[in-house]
RONU-515693 format. One record per atom (N, C-alpha, C, O, CB): residue in three letters; atom name; x, z, y. Coordinates in pm, 1 decimal, padded with zeros to 6 digits, m for minus. Glycine has a CB too. Example, Ala and Ser with C-alpha at 12.3 -4.5 7.8 and 13.67 -1.06 7.14 Angstrom:
2
+-------+--------+----------+----------+----------+
| tilum | sedren |       c1 |       c3 |       c2 |
+-------+--------+----------+----------+----------+
|   ALA |      N |  01319.0 |  00780.0 | m00569.0 |
|   ALA |     CA |  01230.0 |  00780.0 | m00450.0 |
|   ALA |      C |  01320.0 |  00780.0 | m00330.0 |
|   ALA |      O |  01423.6 |  00846.5 | m00331.9 |
|   ALA |     CB |  01130.8 |  00904.6 | m00447.3 |
|   SER |      N |  01285.0 |  00708.0 | m00225.0 |
|   SER |     CA |  01367.0 |  00714.0 | m00106.0 |
|   SER |      C |  01290.0 |  00787.0 |  00003.0 |
|   SER |      O |  01340.9 |  00803.9 |  00113.8 |
|   SER |     CB |  01408.4 |  00572.5 | m00059.8 |
+-------+--------+----------+----------+----------+
# end
This chain:
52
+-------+--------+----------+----------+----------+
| tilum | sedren |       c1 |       c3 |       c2 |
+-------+--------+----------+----------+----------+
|   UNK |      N |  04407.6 | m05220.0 | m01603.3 |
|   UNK |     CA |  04370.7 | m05358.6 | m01624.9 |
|   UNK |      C |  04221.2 | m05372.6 | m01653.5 |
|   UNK |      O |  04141.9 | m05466.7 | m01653.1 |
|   UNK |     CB |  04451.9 | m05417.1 | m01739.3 |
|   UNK |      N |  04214.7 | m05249.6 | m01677.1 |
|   UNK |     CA |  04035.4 | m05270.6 | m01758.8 |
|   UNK |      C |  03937.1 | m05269.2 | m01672.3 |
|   UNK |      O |  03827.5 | m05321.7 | m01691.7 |
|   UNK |     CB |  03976.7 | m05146.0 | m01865.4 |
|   UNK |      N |  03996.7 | m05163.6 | m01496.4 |
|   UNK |     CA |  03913.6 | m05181.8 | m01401.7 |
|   UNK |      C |  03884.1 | m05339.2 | m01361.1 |
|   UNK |      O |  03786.0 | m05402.9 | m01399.1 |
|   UNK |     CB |  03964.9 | m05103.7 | m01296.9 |
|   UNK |      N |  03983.8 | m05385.6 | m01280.5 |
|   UNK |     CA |  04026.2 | m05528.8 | m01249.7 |
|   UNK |      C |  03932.4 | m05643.5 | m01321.2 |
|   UNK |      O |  03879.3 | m05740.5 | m01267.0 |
|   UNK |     CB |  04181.4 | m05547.3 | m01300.3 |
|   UNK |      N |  03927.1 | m05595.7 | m01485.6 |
|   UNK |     CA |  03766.0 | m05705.7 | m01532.5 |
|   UNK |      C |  03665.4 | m05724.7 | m01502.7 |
|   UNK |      O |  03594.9 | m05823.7 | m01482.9 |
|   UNK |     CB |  03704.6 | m05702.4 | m01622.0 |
|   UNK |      N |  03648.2 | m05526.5 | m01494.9 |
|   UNK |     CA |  03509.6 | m05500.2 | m01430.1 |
|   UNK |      C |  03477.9 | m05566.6 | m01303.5 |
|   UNK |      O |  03373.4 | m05625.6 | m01276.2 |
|   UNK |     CB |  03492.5 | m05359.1 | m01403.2 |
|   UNK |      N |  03591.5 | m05548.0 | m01222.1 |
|   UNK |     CA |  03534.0 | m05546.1 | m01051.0 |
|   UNK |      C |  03525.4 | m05742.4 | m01043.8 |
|   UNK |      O |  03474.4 | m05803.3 | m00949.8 |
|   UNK |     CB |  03701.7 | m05445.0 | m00891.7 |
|   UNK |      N |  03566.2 | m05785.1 | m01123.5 |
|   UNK |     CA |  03547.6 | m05904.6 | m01161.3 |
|   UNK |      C |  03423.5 | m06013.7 | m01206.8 |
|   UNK |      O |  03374.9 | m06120.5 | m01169.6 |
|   UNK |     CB |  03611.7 | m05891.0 | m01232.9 |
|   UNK |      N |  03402.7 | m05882.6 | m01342.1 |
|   UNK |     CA |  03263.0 | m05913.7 | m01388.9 |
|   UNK |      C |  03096.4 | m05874.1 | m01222.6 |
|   UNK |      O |  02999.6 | m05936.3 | m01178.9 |
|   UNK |     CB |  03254.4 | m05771.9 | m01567.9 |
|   UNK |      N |  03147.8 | m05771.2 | m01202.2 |
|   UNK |     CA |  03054.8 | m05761.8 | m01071.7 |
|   UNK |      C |  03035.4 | m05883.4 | m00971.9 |
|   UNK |      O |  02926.4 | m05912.4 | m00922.7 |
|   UNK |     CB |  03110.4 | m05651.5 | m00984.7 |
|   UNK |      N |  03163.4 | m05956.7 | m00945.9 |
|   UNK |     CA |  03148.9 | m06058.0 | m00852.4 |
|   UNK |      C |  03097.5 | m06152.0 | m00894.3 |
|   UNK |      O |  03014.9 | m06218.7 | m00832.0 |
|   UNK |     CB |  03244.4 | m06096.2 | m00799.0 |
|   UNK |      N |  03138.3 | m06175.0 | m01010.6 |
|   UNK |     CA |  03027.7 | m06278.4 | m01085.2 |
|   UNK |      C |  02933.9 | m06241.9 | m01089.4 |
|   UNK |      O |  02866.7 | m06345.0 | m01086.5 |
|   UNK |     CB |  03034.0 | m06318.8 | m01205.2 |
|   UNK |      N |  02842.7 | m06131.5 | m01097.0 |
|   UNK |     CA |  02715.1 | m06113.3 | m01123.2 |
|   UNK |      C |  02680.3 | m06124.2 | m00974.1 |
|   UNK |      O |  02558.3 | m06137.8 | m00964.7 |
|   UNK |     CB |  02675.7 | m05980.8 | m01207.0 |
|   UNK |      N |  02731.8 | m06123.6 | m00870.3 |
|   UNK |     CA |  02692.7 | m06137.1 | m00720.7 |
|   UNK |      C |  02693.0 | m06231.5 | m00708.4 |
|   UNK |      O |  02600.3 | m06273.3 | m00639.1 |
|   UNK |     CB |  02751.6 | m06090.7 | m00620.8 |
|   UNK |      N |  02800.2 | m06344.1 | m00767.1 |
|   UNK |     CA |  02785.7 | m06464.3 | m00712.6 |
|   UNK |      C |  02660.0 | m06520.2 | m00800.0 |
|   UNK |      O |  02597.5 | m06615.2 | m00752.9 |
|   UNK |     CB |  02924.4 | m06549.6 | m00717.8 |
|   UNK |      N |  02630.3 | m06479.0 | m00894.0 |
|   UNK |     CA |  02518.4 | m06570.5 | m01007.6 |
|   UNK |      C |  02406.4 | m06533.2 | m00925.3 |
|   UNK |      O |  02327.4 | m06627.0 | m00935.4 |
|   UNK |     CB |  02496.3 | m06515.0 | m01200.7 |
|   UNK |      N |  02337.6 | m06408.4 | m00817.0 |
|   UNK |     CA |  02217.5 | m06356.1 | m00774.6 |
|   UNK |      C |  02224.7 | m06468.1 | m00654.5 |
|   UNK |      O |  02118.0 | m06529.5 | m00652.6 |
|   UNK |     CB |  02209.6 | m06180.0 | m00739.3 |
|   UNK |      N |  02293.6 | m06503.4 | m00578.3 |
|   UNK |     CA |  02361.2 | m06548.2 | m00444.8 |
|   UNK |      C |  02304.5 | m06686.6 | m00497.5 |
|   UNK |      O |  02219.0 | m06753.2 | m00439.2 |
|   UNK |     CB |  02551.6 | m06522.2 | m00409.8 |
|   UNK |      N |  02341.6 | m06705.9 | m00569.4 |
|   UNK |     CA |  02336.1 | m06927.0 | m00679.5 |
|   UNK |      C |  02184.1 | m06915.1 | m00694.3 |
|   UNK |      O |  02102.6 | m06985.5 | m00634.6 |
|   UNK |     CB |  02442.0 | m06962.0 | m00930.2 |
|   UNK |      N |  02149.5 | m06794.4 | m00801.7 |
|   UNK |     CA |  01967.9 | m06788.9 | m00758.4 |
|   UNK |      C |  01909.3 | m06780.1 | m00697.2 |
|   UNK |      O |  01797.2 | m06795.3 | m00745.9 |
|   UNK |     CB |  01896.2 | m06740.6 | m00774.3 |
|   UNK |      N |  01906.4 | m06755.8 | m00571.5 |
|   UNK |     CA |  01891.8 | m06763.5 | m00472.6 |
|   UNK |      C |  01873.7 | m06842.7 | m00406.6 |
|   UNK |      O |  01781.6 | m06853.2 | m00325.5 |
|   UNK |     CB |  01935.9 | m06729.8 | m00446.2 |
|   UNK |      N |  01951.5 | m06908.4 | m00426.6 |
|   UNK |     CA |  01969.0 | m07038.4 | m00339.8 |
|   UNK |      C |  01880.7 | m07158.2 | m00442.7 |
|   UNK |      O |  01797.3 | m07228.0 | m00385.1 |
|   UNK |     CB |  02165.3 | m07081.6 | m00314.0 |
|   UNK |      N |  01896.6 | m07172.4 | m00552.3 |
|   UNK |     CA |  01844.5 | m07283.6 | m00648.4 |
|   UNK |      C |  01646.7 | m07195.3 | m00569.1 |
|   UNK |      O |  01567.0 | m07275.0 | m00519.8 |
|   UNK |     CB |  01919.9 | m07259.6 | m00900.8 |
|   UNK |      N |  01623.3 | m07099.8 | m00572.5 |
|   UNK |     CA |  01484.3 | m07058.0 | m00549.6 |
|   UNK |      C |  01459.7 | m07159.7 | m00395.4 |
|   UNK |      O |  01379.1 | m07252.6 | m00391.7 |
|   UNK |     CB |  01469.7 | m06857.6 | m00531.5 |
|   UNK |      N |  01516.1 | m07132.8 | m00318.7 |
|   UNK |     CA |  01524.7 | m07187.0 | m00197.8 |
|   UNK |      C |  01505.5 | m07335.2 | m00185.0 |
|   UNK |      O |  01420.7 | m07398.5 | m00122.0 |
|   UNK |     CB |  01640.3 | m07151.9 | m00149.6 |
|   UNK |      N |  01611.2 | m07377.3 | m00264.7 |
|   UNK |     CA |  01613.3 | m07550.7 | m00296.4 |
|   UNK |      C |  01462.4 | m07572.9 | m00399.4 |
|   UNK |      O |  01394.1 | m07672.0 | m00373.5 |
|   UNK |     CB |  01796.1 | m07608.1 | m00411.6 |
|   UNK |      N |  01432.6 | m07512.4 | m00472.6 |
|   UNK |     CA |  01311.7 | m07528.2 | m00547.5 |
|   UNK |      C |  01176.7 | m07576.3 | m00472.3 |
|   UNK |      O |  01093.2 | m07663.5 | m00496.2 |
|   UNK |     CB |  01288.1 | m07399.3 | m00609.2 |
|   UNK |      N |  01195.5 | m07468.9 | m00359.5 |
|   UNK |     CA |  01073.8 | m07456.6 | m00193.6 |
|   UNK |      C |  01069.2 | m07565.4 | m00144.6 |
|   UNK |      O |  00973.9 | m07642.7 | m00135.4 |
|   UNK |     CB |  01115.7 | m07360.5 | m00048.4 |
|   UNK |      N |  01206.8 | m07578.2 | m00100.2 |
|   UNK |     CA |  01175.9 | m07636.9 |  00008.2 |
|   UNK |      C |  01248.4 | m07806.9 |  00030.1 |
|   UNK |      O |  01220.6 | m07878.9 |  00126.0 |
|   UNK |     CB |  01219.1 | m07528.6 |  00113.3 |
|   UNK |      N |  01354.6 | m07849.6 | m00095.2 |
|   UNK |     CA |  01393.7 | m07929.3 | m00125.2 |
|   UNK |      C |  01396.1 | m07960.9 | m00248.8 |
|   UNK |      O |  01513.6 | m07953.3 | m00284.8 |
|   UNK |     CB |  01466.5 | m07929.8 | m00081.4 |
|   UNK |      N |  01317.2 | m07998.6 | m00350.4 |
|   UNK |     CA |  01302.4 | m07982.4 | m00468.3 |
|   UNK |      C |  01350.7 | m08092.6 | m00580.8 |
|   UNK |      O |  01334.8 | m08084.2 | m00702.6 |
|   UNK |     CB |  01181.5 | m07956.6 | m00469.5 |
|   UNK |      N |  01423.2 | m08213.4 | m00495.9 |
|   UNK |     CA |  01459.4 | m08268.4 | m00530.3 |
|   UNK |      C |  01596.7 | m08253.5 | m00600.1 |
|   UNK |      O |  01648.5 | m08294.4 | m00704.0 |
|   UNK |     CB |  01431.0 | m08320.6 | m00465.0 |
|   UNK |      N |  01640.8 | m08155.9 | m00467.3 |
|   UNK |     CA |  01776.2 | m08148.9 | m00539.0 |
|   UNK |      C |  01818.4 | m07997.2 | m00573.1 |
|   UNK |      O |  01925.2 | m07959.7 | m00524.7 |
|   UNK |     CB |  01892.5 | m08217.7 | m00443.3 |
|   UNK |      N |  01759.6 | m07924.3 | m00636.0 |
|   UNK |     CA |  01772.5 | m07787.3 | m00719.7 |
|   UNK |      C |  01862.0 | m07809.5 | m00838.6 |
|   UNK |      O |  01898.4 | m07714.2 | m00907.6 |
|   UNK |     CB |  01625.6 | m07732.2 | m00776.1 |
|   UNK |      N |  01898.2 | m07932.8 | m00864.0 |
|   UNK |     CA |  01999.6 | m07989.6 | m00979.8 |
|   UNK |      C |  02120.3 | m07942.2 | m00948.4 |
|   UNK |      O |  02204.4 | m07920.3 | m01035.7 |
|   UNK |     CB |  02013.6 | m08147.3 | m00994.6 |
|   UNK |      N |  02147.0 | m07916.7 | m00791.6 |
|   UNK |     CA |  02242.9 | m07955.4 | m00783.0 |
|   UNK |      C |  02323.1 | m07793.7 | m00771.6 |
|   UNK |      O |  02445.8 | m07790.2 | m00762.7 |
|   UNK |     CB |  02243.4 | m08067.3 | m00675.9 |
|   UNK |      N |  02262.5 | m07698.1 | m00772.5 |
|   UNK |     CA |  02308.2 | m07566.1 | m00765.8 |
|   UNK |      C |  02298.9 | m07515.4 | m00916.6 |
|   UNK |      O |  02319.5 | m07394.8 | m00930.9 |
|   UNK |     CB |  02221.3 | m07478.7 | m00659.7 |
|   UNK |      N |  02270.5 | m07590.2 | m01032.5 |
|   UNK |     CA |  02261.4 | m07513.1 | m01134.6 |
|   UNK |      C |  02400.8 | m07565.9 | m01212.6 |
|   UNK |      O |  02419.2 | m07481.9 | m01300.6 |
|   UNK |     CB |  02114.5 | m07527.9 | m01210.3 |
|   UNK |      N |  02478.6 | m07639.8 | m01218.2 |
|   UNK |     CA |  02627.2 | m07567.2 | m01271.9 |
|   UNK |      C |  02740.9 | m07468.4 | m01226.3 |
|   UNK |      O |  02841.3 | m07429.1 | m01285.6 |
|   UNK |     CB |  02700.4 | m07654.4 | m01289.4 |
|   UNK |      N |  02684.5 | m07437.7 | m01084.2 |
|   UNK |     CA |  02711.1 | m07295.4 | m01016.7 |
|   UNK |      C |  02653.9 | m07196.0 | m01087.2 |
|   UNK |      O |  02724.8 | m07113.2 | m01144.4 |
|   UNK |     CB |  02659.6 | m07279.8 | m00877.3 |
|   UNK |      N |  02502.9 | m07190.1 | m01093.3 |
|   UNK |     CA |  02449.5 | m07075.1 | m01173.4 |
|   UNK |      C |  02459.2 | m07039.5 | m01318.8 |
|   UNK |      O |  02443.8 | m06924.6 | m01360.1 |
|   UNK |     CB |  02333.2 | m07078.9 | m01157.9 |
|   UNK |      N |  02487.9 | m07153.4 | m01401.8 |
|   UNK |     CA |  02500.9 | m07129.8 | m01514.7 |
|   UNK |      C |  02646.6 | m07131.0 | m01537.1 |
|   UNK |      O |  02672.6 | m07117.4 | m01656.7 |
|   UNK |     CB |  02425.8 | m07209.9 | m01586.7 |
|   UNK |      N |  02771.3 | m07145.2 | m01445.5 |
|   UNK |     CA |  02875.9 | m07106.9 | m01452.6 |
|   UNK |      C |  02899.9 | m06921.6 | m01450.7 |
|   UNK |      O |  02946.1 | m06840.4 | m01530.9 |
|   UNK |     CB |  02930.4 | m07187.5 | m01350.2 |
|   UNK |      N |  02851.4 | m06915.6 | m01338.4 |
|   UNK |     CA |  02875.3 | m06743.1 | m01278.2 |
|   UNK |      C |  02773.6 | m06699.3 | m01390.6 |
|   UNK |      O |  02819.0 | m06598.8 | m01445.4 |
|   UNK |     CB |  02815.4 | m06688.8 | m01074.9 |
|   UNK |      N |  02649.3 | m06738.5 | m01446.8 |
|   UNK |     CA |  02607.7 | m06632.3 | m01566.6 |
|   UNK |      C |  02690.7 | m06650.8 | m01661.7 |
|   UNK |      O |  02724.5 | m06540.0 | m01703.4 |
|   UNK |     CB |  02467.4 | m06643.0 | m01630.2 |
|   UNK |      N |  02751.1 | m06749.1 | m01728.8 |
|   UNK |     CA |  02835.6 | m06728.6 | m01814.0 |
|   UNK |      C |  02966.2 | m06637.2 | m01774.9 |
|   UNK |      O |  03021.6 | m06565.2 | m01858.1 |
|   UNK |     CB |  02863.0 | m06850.5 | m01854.2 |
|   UNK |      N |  03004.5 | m06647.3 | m01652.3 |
|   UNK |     CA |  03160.7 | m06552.9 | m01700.0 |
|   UNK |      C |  03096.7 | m06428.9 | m01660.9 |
|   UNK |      O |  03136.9 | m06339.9 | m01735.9 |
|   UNK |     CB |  03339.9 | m06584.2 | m01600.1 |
|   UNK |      N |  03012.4 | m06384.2 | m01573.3 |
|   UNK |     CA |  02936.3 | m06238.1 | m01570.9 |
|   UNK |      C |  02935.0 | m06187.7 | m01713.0 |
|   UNK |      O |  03003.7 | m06093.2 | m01751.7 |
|   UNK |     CB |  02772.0 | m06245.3 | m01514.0 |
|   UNK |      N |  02837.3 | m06270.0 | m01801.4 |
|   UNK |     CA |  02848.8 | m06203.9 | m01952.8 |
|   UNK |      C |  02943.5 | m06197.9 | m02050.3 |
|   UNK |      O |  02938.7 | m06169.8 | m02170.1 |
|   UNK |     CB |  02771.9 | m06246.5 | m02022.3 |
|   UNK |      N |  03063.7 | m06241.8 | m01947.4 |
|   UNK |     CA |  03166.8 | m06274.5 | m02033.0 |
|   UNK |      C |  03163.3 | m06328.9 | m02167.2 |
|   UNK |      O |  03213.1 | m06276.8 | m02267.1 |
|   UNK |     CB |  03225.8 | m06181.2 | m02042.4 |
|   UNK |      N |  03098.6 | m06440.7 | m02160.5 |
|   UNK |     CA |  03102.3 | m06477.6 | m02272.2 |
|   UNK |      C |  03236.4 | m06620.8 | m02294.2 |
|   UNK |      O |  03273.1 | m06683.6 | m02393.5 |
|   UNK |     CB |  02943.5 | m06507.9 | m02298.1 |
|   UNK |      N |  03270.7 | m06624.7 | m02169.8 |
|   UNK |     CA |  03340.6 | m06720.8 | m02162.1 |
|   UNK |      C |  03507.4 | m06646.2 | m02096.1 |
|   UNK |      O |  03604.2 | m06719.5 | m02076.0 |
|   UNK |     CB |  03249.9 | m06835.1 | m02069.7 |
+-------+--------+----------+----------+----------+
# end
């Protein structure tokens, strides 16, 4: 069971690099709306650190 968190916690940390990524992108080149990718990113950093 303890693997299964891990390989869990990893996808979240992929999906949170993937969300930064993209908010960097929207920052460039559409900057209006970079709003709109950050309760994606601050979702996936929160369950990455499991804090949630």
């Amino acid at each position: 069971m303890e693997k299964n968190q891990s390989l869990s916690k990893g996808t979240y940390w992929i999906l949170f690099f993937v969300s930064l990524a993209i908010m960097v992108w929207l920052l460039m080149f559409h900057s209006n709306w970079f709003w709109v990718d950050l309760p994606f990113l601050l979702t996936f950093l929160v369950k990455a650190m499991d804090v949630v």
